[in-house]
Each structure stands twice: as C-alpha cells, then as structure tokens.
C-alpha positions, 0 to 999 in steps of 0.5 A: 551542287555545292562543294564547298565554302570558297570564302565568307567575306567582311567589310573592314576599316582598314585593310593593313590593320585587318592583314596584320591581326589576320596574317601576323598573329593567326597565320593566315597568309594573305592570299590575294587582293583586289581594287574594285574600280568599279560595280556590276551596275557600273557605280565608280568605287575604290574598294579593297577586296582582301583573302587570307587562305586557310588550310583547307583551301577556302579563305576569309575575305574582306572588303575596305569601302571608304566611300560606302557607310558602315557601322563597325561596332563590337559584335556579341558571339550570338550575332556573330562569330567567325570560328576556325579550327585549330588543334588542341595544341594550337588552341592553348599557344594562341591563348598565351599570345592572344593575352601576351599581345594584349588582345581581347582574349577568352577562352578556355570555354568547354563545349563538350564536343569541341573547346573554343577560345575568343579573340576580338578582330580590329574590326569588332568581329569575335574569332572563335579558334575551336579544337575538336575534343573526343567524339566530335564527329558523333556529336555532329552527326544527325543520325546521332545528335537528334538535331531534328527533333530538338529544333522540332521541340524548340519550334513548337514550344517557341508556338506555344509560348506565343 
C-alpha cells in the first residue's frame, strides 16, 4: 500500500544553482546527495542525484546528467508545476523576497480554497508556495466538492464536442 510521496525528482543544470534557490531562498535544507557512476543496465555515467527535505518528511530531488540531453525551457503553470505549502504568514514574507531578490515572482492569485504565489526556479520550473484559506479541507473532500461528477460532465462534454 502506498504511504506517501517519498520525492518527486527533476532534472537540473546545475546543481549548486538549483541548491541555492532551493535551500538559501525556500529553506529547504539540502538532505542528501549522491554521484550515480553508473545504471541499472550498467551504462557508466556522472550523474548528480540531489534532496531537499520538506517538513513532512518527503523531499524534492533533482538529478545533474551533463552527459544526457535535456531540453530546459521556461515551463507554463499548466505543464507543470511544483506547489509546497506554507502558512499565510510564510506566503506574504516570500512574496517580498521573492520581489526583493529579483526572481520571477507572482502572486497573490486567490484560489477560493488556498492562496498561492509564483516563482521561477533556475531551471525553468514554476514553484507554487500555496497557503490553505478557511474550508480547504471541505473543498477537497469528494463527499463534498463533487469531483466525480464534474470530471463526468468535463468527459461527456469533451465527447460530445468531438
């Protein structure tokens, strides 16, 4: 049975680069890292396998694979996103620093059930810092938020309009 998300893991392109946004301005501590030599299907490689711990006990990851191609580009929200949650305290100090140390910052965006900034990692990624508001838990809770259906009415009108 699942218990838990253990790490998501990202490719870098620089690992000292990604530790500092990572570690000096979110405050992530650098947990652990790793030189992979080389595969499971026993290619030699350099890699660079990186962890930053959250709070919870699970932890971003990224891997630094100079010798494996890999197109970094700037990453729309709706490709994808990374979102760690914060307080509502902790959303508006980052907001300041975010601006204050001149990195790609956006936010305040209400979402009714949580409010979320925006920054950009060195490595293209959107990190979402989201604050729970007032009935977050409600609005995330199926019995109550009709998830189901609303994916239902989404399928069958994506079918019908096919």
């Amino acid at each position: 049975m699942i218990k838990g998300l253990h790490h998501n893991a990202y490719r870098c392109r620089d690992s000292e680069e990604t530790r500092a946004f990572y570690e000096d301005f979110l405050g992530l501590p650098l947990s652990g890292a790793l030189v992979i030599n080389e595969t499971k299907s026993g290619r030699q490689t350099k890699v660079l396998h990186t962890f930053f711990g959250l709070d919870d006990g699970s932890f971003l990851a990224f891997f630094e694979a100079p010798d494996m191609p890999f197109e970094f580009k700037p990453q729309h929200d709706f490709d994808l996103h990374i979102a760690l949650e914060v307080t509502q305290d902790a959303l508006r100090t980052m907001l300041a620093r975010g601006k204050a140390a001149g990195i790609e910052t956006r936010g305040v965006s209400d979402h009714r059930f949580i409010d979320s900034i925006y920054f950009r990692d060195p490595n293209g990624y959107v990190i979402e810092l989201t604050a729970k508001r007032p009935g977050h838990d409600e609005a995330m809770d199926p019995d109550h938020n009709r998830a189901r259906d609303i994916v239902r009415e989404w399928t069958a009108e994506r079918a019908t309009a096919a």
